[in-house]
N, CA, C and O atoms as a MOPAC input file, in Angstrom:
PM7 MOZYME 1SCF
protein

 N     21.52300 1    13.75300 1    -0.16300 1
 C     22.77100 1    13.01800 1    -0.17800 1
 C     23.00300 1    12.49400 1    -1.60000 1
 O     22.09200 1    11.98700 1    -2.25400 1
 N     24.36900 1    12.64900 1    -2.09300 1
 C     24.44800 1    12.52100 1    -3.06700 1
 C     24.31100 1    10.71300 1    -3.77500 1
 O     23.95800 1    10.40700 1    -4.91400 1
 N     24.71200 1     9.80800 1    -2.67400 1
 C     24.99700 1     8.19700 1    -3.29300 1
 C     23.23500 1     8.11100 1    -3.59200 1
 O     22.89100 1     7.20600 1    -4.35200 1
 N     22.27200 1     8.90000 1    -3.09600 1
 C     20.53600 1     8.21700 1    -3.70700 1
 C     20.73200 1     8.97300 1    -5.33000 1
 O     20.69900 1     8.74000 1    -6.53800 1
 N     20.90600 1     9.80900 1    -4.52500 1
 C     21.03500 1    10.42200 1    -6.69400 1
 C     21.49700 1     9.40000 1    -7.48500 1
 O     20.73800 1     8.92300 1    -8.32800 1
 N     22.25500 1     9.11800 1    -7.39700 1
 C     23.56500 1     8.18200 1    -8.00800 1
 C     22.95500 1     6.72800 1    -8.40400 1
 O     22.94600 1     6.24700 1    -9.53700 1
 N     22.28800 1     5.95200 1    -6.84300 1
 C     21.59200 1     5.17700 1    -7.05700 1
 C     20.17300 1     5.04300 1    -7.88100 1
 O     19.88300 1     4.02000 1    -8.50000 1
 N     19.22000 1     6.34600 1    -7.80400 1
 C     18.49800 1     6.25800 1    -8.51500 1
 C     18.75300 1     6.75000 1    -9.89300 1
 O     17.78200 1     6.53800 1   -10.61900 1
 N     19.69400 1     7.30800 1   -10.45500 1
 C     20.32100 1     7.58300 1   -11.84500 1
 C     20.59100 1     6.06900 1   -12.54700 1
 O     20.13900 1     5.76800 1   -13.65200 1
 N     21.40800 1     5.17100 1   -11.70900 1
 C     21.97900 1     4.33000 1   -12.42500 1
 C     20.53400 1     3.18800 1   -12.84300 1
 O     20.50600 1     2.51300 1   -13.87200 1
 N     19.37500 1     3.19800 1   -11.72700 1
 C     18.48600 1     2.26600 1   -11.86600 1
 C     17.35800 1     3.18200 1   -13.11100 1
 O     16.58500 1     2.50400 1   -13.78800 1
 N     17.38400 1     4.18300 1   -13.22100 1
 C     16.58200 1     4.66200 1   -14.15300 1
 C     17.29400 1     4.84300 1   -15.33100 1
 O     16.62200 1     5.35900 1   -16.22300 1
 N     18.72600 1     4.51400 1   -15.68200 1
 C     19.46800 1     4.40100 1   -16.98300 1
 C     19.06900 1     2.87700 1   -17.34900 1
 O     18.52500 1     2.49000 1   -18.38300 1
 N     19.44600 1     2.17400 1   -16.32400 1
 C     19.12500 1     0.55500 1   -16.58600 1
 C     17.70600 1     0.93000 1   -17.28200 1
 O     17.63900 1     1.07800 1   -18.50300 1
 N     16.76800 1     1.05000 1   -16.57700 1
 C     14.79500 1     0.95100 1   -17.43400 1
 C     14.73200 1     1.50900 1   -18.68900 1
 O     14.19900 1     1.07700 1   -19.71100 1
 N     15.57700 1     2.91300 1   -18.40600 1
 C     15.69400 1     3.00000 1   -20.04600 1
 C     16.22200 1     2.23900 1   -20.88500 1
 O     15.62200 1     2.01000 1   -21.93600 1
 N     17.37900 1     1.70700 1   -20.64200 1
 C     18.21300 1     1.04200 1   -21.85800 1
 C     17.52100 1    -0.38400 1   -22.13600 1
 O     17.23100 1    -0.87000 1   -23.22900 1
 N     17.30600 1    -1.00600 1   -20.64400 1
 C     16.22800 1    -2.08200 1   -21.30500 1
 C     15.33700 1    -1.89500 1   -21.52900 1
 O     14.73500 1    -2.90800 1   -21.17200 1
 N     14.48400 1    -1.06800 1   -22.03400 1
 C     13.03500 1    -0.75500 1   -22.75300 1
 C     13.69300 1    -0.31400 1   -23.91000 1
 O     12.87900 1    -0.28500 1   -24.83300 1
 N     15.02000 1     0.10800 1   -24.33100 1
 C     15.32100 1     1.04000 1   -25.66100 1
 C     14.62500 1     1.80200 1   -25.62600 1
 O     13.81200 1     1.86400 1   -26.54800 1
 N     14.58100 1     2.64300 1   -24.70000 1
 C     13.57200 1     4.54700 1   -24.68700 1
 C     14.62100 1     5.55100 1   -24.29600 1
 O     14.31500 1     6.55500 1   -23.65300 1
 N     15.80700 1     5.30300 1   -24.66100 1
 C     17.39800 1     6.62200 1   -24.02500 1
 C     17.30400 1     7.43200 1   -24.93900 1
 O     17.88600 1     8.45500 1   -24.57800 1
 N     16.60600 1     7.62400 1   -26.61900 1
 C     16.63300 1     8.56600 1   -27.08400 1
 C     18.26700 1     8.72100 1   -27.51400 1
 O     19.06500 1     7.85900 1   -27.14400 1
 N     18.71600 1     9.91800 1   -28.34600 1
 C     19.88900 1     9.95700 1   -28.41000 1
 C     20.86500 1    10.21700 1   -27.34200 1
 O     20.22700 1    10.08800 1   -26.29700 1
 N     22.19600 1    10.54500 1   -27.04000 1
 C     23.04600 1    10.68200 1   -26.23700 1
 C     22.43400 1    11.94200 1   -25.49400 1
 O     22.26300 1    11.90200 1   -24.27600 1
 N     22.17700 1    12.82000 1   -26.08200 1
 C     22.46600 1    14.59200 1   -25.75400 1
 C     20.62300 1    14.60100 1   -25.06100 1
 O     20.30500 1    15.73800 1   -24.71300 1
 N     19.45200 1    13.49900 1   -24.84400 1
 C     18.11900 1    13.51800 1   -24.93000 1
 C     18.50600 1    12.50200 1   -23.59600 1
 O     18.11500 1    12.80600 1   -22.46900 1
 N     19.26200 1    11.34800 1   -23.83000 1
 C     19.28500 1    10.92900 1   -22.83900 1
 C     20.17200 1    11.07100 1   -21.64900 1
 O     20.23900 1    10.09400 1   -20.90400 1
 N     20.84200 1    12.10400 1   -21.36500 1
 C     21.61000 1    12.78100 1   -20.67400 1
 C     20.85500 1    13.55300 1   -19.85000 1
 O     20.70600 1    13.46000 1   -18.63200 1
 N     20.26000 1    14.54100 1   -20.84400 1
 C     19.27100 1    15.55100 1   -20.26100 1
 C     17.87300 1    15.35200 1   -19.59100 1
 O     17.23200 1    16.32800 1   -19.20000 1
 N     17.30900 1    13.78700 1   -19.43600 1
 C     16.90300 1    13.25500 1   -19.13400 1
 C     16.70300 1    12.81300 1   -17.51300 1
 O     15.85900 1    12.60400 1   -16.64300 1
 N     18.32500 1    12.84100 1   -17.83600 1
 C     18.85800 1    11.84200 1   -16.44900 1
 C     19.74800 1    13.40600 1   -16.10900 1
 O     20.86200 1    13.06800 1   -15.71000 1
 N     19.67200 1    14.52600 1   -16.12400 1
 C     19.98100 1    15.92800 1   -15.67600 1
 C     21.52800 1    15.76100 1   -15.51800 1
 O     21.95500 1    16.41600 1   -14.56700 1
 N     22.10100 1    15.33700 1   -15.92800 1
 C     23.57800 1    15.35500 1   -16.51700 1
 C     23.90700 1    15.84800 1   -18.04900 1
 O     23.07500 1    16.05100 1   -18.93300 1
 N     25.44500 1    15.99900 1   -18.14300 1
 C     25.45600 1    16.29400 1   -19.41900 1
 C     26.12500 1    14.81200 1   -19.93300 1
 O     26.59500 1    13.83400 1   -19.35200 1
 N     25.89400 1    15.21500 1   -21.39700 1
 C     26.61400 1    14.02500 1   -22.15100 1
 C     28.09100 1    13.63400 1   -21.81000 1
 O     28.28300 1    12.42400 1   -21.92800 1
 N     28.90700 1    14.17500 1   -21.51600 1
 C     30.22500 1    13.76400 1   -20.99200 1
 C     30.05200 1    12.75400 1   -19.56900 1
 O     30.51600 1    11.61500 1   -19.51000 1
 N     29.63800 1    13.11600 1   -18.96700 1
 C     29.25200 1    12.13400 1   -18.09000 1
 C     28.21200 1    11.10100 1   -18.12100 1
 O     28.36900 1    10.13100 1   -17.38000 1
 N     27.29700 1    11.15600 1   -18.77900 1
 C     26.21600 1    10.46600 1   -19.47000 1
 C     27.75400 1     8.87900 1   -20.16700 1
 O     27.71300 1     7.65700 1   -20.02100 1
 N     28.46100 1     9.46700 1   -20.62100 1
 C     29.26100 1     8.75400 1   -21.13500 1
 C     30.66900 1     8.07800 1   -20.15400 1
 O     31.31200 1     7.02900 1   -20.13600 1
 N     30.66000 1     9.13300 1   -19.54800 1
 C     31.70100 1     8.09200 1   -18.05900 1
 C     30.75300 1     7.08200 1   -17.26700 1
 O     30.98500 1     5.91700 1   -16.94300 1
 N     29.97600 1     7.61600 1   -17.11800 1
 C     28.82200 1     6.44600 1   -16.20600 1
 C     28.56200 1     4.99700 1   -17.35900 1
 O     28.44400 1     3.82000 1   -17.01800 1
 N     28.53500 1     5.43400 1   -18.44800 1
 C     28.48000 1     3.86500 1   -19.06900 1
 C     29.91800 1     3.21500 1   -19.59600 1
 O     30.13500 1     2.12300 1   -20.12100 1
 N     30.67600 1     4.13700 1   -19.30600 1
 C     32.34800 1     3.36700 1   -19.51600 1
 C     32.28500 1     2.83100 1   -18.37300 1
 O     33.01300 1     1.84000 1   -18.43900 1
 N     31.69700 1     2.92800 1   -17.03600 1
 C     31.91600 1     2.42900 1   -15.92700 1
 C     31.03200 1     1.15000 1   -15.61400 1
 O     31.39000 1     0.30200 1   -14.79600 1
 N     29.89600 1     1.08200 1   -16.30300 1
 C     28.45200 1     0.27000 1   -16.49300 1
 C     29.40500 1    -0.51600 1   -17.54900 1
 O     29.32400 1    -1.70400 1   -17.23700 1
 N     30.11800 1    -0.39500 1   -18.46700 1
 C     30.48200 1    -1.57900 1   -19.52800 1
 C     32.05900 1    -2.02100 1   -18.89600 1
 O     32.51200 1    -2.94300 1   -19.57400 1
 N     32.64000 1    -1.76200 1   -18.20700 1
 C     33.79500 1    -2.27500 1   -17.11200 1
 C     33.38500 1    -3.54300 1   -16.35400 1
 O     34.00100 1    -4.59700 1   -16.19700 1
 N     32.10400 1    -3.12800 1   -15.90200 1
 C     31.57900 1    -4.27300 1   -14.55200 1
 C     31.01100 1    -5.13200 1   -15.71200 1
 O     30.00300 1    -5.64700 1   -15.22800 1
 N     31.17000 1    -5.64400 1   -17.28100 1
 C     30.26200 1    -6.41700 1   -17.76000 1
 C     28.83000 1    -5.98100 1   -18.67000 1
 O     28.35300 1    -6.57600 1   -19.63700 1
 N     28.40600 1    -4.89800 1   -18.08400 1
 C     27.09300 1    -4.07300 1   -18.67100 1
 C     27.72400 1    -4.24100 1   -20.49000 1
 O     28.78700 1    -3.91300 1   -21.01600 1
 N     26.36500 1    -4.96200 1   -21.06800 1
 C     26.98200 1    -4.95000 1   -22.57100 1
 C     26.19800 1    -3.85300 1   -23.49300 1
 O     25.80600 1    -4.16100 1   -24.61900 1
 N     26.00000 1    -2.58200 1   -22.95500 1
 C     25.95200 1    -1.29800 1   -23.35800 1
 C     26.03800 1    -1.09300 1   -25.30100 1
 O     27.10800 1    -0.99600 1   -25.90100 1
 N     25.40800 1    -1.08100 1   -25.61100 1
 C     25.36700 1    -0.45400 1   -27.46100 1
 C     24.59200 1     0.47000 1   -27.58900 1
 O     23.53600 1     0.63200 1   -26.97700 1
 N     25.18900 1     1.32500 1   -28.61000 1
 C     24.22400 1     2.44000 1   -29.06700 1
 C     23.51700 1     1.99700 1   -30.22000 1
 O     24.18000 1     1.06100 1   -30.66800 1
 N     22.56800 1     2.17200 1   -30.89500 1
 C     21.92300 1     1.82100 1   -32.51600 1
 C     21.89000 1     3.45700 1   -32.70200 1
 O     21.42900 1     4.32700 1   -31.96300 1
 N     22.52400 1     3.53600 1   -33.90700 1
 C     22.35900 1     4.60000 1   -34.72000 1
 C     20.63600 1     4.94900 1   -35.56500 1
 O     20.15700 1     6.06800 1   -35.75500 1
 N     20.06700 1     3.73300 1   -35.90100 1
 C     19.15200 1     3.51300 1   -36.59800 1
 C     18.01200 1     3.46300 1   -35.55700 1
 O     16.96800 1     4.02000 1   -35.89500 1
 N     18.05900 1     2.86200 1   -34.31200 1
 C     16.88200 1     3.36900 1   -33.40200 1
 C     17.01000 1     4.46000 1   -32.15900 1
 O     16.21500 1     4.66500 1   -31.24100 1
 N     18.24000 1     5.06600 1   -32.43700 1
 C     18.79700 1     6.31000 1   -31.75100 1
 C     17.69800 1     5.94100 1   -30.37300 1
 O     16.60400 1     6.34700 1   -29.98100 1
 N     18.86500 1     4.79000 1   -29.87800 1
 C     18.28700 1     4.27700 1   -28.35300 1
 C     19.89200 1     3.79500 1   -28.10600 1
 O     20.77800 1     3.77100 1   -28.96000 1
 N     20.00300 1     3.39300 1   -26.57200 1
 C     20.98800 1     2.50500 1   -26.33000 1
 C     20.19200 1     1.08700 1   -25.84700 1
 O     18.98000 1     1.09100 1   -25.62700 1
 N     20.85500 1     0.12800 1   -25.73900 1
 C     20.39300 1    -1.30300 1   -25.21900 1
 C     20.97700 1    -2.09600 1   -24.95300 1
 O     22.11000 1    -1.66300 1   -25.16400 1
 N     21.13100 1    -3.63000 1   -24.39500 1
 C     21.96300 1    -3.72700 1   -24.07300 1
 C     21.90200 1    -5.30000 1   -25.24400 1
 O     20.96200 1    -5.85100 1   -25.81600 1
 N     23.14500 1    -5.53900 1   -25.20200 1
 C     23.29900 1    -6.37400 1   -26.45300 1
 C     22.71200 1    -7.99200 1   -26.54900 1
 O     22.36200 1    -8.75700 1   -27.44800 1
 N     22.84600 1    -8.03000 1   -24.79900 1
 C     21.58600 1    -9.80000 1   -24.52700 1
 C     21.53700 1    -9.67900 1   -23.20800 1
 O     22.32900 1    -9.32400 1   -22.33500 1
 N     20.40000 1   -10.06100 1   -23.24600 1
 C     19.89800 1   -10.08700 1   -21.78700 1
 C     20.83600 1   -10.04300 1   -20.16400 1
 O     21.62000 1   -10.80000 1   -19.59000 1
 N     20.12000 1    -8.49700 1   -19.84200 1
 C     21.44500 1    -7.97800 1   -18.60000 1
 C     20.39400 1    -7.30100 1   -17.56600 1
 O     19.43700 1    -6.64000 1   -17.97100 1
 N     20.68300 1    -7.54500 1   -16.08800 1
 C     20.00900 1    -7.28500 1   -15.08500 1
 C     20.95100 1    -6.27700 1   -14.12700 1
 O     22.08800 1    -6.56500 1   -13.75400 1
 N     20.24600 1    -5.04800 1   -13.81200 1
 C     20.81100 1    -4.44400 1   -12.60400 1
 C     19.77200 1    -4.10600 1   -11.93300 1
 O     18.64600 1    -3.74600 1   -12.27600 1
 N     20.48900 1    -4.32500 1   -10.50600 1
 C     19.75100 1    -3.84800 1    -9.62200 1
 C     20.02300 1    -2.94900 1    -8.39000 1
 O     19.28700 1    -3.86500 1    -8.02200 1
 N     20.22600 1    -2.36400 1    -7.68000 1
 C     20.55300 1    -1.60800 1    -7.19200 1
 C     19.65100 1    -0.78400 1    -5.74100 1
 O     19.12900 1     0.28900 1    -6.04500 1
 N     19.51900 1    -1.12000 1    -4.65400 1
 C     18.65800 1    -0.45100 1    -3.41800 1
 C     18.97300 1    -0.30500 1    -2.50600 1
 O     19.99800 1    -0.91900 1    -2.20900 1
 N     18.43200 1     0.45700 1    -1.59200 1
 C     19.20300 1     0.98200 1    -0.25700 1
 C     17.79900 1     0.64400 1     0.72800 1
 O     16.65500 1     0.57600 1     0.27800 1
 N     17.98500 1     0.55200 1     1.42300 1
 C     16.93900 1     0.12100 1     2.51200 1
 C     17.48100 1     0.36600 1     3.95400 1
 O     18.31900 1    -0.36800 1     4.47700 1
 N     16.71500 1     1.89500 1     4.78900 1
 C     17.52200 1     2.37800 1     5.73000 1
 C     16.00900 1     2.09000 1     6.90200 1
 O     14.91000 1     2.64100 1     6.84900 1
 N     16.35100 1     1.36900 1     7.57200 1
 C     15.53500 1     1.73300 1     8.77300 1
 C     16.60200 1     1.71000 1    10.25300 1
 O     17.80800 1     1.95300 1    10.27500 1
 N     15.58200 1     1.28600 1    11.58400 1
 C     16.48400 1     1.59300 1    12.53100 1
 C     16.82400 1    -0.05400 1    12.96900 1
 O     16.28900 1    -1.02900 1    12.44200 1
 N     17.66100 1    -0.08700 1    13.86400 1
 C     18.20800 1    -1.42100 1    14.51800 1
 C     17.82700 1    -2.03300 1    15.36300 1
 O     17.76600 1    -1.36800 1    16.39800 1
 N     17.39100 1    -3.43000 1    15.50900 1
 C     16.84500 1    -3.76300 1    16.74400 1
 C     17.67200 1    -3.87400 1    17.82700 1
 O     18.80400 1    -3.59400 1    17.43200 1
 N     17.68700 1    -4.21400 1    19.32300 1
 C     18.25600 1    -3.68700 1    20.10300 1
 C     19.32400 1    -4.84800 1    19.74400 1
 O     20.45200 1    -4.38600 1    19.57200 1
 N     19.22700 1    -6.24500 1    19.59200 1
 C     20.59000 1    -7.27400 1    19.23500 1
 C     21.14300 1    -7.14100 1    17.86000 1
 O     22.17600 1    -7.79300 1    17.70200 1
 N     20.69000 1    -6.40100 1    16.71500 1
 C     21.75300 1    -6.15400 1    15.83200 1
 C     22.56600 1    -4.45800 1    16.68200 1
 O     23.61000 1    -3.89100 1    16.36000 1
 N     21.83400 1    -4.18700 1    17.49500 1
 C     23.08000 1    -2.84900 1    18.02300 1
 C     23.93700 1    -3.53400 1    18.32400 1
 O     25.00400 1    -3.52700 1    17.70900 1
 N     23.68300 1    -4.37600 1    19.43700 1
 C     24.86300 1    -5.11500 1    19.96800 1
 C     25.98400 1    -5.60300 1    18.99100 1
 O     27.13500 1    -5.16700 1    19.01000 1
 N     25.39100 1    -6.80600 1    17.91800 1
 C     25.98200 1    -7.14100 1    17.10400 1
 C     26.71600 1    -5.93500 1    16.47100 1
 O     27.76900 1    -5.68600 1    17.05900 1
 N     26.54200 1    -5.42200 1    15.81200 1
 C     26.90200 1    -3.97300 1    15.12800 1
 C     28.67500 1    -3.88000 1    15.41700 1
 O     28.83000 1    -3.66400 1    16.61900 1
 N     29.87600 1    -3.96400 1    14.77400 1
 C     30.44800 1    -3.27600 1    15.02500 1
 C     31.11500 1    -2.23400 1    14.51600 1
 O     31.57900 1    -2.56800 1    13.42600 1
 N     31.45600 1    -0.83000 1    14.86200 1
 C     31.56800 1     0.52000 1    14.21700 1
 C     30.26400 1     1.05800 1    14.25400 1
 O     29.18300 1     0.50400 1    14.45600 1
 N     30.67000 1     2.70600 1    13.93400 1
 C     30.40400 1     3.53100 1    14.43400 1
 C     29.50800 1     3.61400 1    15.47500 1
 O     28.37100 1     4.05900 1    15.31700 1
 N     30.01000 1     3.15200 1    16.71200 1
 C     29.62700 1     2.97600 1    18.08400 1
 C     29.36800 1     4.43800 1    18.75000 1
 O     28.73300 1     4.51900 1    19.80100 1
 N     29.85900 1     5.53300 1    18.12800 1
 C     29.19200 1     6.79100 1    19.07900 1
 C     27.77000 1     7.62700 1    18.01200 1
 O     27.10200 1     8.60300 1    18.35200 1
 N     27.69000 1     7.02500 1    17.01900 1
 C     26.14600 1     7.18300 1    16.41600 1
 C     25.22100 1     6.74800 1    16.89900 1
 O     24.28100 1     7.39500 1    17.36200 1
 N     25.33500 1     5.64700 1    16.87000 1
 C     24.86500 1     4.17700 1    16.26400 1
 C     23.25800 1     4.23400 1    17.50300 1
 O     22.08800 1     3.86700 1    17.40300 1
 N     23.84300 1     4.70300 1    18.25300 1
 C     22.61600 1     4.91000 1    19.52300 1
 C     21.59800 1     5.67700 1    19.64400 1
 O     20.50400 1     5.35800 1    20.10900 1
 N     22.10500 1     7.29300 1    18.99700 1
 C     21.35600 1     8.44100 1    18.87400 1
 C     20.74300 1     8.03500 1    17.51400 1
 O     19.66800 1     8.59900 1    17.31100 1
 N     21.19400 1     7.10400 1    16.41400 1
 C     20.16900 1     7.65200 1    14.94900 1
 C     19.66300 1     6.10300 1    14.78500 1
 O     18.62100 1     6.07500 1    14.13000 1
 N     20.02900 1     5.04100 1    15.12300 1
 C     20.00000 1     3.92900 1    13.89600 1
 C     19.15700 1     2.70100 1    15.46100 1
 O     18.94900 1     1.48800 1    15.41800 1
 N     18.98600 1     3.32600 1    16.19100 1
 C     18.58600 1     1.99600 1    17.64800 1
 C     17.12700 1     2.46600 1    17.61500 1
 O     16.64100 1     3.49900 1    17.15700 1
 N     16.48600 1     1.26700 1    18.31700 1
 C     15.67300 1     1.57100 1    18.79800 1
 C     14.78900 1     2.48000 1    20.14100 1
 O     13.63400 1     2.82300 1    20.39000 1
 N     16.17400 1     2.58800 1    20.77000 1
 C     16.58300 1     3.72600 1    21.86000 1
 C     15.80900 1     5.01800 1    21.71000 1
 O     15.01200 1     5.64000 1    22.41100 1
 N     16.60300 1     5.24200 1    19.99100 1
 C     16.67900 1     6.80900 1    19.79700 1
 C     14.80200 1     6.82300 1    19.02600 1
 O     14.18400 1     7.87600 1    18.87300 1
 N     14.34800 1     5.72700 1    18.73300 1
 C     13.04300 1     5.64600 1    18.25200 1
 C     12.33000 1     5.99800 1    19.66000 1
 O     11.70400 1     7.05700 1    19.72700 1
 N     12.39300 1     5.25200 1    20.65200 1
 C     11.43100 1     5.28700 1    21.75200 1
 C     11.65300 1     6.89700 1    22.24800 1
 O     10.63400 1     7.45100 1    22.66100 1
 N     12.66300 1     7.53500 1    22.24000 1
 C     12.74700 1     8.81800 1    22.96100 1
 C     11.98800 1     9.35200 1    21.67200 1
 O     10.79900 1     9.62500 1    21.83900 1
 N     12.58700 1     9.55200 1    20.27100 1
 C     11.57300 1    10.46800 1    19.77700 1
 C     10.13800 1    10.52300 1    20.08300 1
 O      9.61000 1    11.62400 1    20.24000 1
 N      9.45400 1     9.43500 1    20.18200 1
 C      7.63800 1     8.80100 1    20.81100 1
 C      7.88900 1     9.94100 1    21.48800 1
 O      7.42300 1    10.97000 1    20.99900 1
 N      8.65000 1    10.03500 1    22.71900 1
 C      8.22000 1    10.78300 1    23.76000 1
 C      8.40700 1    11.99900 1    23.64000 1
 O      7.57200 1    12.63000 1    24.28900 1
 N      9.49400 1    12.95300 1    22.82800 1
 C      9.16800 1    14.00200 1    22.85300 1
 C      7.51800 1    15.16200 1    22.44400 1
 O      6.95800 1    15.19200 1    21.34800 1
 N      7.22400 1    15.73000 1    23.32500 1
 C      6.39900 1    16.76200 1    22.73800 1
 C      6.67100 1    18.23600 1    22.88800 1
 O      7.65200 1    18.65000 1    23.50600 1
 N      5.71600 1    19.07800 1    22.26700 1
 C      5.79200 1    20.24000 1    21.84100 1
 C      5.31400 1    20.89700 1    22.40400 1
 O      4.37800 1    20.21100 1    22.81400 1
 N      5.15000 1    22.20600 1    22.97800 1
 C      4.46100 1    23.11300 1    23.48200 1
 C      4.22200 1    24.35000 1    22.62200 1
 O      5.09600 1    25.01600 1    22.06800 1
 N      2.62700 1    24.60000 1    22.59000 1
 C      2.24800 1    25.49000 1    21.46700 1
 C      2.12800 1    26.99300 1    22.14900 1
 O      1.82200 1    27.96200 1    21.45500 1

């Protein structure tokens, strides 16, 4: 799925830039398996929200200009049976992937060899 890519791109641009280890544009692109054109929309979009993004010519790194924090995580498990309830939307999933329902039936399935 593409939003973990995305998420783990943007948190491994952050480690680089605050360590100053991005290397030049075209090193740190290829890095992060994009090309430089986008290497460069993703931080027009990172310096929009605030991100104070600089390049140094002289330590051919990017960094950020004073102290800046991102963070960014996804954390997927399943639901206990009163946040289902609570839950509202997508009510014809929500049973088969994300409950504890659909946990207890997987337990029970087995296989025949």
């Amino acid at each position: 799925m593409k939003i973990f890519e995305y998420i783990d791109r943007i948190n491994l641009m952050h480690k680089l830039i605050y360590n100053r280890k991005t290397g030049t544009p075209d090193e740190f692109a290829a890095r992060l398996g994009i090309g430089r054109t986008r290497l460069y929309v993703i931080i027009d979009e990172l310096k929009s929200k605030g991100a104070p993004i600089i390049y140094s010519k002289i330590g051919n790194t990017f960094y950020y200009e004073y102290p800046y924090s991102i963070s960014l995580e996804y954390i997927m498990q399943p639901l206990n049976k009163k946040e289902c309830v609570e839950t509202n939307g997508g009510g014809f999933l929500l049973p088969f992937f994300f409950c504890e329902r659909w946990e207890s039936t997987l337990a029970s399935v087995t296989l025949q060899c």
